[in-house]
C-alpha positions in Angstrom: 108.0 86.3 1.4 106.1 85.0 -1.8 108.1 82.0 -1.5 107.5 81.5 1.8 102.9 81.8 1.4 103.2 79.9 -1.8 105.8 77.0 0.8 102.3 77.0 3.1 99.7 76.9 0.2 101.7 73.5 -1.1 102.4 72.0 2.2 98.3 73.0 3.4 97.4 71.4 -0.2 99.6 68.4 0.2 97.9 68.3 3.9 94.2 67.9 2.9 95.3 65.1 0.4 96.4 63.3 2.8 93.5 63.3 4.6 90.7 62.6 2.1 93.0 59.3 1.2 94.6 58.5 4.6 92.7 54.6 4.9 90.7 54.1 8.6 91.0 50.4 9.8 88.2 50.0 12.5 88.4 46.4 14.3 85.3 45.3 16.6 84.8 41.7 18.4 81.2 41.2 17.3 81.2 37.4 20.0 83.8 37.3 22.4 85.9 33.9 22.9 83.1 31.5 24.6 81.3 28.0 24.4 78.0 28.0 22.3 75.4 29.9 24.1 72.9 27.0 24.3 74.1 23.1 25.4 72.3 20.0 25.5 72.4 18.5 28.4 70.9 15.4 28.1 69.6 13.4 25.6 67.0 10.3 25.4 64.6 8.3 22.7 62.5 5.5 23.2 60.7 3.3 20.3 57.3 2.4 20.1 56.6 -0.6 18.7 53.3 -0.6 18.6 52.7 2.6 17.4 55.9 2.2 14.8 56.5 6.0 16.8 60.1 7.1 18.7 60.1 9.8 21.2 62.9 12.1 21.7 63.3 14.1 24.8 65.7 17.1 25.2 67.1 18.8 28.1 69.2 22.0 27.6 70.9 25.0 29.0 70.7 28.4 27.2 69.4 32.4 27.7 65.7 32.8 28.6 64.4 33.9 25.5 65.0 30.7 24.0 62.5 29.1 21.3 62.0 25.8 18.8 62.3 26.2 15.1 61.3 22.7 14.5 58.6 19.9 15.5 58.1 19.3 19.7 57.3 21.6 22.4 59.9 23.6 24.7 59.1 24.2 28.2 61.3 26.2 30.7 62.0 24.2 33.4 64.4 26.4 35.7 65.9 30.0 35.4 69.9 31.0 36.1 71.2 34.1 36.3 73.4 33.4 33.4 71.0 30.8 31.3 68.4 28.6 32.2 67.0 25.3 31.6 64.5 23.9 28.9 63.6 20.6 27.8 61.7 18.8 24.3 59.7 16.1 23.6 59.2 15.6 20.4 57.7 12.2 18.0 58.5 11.1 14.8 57.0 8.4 12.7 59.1 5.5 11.6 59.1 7.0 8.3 60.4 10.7 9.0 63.8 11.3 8.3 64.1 14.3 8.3 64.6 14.7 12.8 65.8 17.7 14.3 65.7 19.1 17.5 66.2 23.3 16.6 66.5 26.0 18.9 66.9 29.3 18.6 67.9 32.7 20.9 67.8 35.9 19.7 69.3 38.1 22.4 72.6 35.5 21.9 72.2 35.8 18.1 72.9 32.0 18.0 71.1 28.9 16.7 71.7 25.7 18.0 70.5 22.1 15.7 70.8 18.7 16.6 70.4 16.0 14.1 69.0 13.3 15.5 70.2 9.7 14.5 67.3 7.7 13.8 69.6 4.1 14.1 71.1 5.2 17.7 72.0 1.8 19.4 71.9 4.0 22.7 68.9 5.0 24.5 70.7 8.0 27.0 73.6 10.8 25.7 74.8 13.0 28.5 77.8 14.3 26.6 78.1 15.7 22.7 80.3 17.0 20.8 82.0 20.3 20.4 80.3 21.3 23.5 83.5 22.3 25.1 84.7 24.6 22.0 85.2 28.0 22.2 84.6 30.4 19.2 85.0 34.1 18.3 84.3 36.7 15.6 85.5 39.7 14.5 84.8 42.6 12.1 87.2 44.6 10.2 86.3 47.8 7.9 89.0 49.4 6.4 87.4 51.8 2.9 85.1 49.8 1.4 86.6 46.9 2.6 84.9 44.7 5.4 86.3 41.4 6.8 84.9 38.9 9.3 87.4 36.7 10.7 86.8 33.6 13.2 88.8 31.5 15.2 87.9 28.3 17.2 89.3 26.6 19.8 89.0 23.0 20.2 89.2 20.6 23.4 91.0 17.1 23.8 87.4 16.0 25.0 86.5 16.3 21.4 88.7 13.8 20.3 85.9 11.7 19.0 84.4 14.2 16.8 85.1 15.9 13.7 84.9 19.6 14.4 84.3 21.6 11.6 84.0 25.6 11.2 83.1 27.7 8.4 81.1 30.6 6.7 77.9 30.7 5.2 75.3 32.7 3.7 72.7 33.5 0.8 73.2 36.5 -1.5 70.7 38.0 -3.3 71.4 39.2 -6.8 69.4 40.5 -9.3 66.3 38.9 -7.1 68.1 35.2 -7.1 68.8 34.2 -3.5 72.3 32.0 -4.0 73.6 29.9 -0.9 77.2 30.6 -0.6 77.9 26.8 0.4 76.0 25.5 -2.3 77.3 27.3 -5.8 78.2 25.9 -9.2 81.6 26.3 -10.6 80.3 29.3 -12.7 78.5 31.0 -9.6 81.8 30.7 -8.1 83.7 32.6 -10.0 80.9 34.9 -10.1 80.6 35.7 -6.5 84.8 36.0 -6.4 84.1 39.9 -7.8 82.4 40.4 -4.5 83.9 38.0 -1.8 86.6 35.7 -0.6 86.3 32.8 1.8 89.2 31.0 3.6 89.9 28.5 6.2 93.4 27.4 8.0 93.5 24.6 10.0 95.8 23.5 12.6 96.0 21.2 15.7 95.1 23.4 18.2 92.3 25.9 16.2 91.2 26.9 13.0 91.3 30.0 11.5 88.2 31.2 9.1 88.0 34.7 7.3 85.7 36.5 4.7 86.5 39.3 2.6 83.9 41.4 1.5 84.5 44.2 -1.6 81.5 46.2 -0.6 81.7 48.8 -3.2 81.5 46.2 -5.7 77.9 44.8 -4.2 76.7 48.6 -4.0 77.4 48.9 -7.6 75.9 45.5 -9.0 72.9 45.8 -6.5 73.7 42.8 -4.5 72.7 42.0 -1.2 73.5 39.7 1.8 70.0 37.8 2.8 72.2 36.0 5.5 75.3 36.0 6.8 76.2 33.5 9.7 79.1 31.2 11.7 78.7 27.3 11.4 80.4 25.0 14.5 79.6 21.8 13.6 80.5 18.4 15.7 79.8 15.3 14.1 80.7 11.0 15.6 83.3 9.7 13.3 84.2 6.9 16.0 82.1 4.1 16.8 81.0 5.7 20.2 80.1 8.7 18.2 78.4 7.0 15.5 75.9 5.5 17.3 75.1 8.7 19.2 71.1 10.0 19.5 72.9 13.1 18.1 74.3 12.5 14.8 75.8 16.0 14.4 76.1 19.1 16.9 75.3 22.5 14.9 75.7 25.8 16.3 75.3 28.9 14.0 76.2 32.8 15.3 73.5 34.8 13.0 75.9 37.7 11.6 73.4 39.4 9.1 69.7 38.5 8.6 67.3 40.4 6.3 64.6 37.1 5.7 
């Protein structure tokens, strides 16, 4: 008999260790497989040589809450039940370099830039680059844990575009914000205590994943400001090269404190 309770006290014992260390794995598709949320549709500039000025106009499809982060003014033109239509017109001096067409959705949690290519030899761009990609990401916890993994899908339509993919961010620590995609060797090695980047490439997709030790960030007081998914599309072939767009950017916002 005394063997048998003191059998049940062991195995209820060995029980409840088992559950206060058993490891939960929760996996969660934070953007389904799709294209970018918001495509341009059309592209145009036009010089002025009298006024040393070019104007760029923009036509694009994306979700209704859409908005400009950058110089020009966005005007719905059209609504769809699934997005709707917006152009831009925007002027830069002869001088600016720095010319972007920016814009921005919040209900799709995606950002879409185009760099604009200030020695385009063509005057009209109906089709870009990386518009036909498709893209997800997912979220993995497991303990303290927590992994974001991506994986792009590329088209044969592309085949005059580098596509790249990648992972990005700023982390504050001790009050320093620190871009992830911009760090010094040091700072590298540094941020490796808290986070791991990879890519894999092959023909048909590429593979992206970040590893996050999240305990280790509690207990140095570090902080993601941002946390975010780059496509990026950019001419490497003469065609592409002297496209008004220089380079396609689409970013899927994953954490944003700023």
């Amino acid at each position: 008999m005394r063997v048998q309770i003191l059998f049940r006290l062991v195995m209820v014992t060995y029980t409840v260790v088992l559950q206060s260390t058993r490891s939960y794995c929760t996996i969660e598709t934070l953007r389904p497989s799709s294209r970018g949320k918001i495509q341009p549709l059309f592209l145009n500039m036009t010089y002025h040589e009298e006024t040393r000025i070019t104007t760029y106009y923009g036509r694009f499809a994306g979700p209704s809450d859409l908005v400009t982060d950058s110089v020009g003014t966005l005007l719905k033109v059209s609504d769809g039940m699934v997005s709707s239509e917006f152009e831009i017109i925007a002027e830069f001096s002869v001088d600016d370099n720095y010319r972007r067409f920016i814009l921005r959705s919040e209900s799709a949690s995606e950002t879409l830039k185009i760099v604009l290519n200030r020695h385009s030899e063509n005057n009209v761009q109906t089709t870009f680059g990386g518009t036909k990609c498709v893209f997800e990401v997912k979220r993995s916890r497991e303990n303290y844990i927590e992994e974001y993994s991506s994986r792009l899908k590329s088209s044969g339509l592309d085949a005059d575009y580098n596509i790249y993919e990648y992972f990005g961010g700023d982390i504050n620590k001790d009050g320093n914000v620190e871009s992830l995609t911009d760090l010094s060797e040091s700072q590298i090695k540094d941020i490796g205590r808290y986070l791991n980047i990879t890519h894999n490439y092959a023909t048909s997709h590429q593979l992206s994943n970040i590893i996050i030790n999240k305990l280790a960030m509690v207990k140095d007081n570090v902080q993601f400001s941002s946390l975010y998914f780059d496509v990026f599309a950019v001419g490497f072939k003469p065609q592409g090269r002297h496209d008004i767009a220089e380079g396609v950017m689409w970013r899927y916002t994953i954490i944003k404190t700023m």
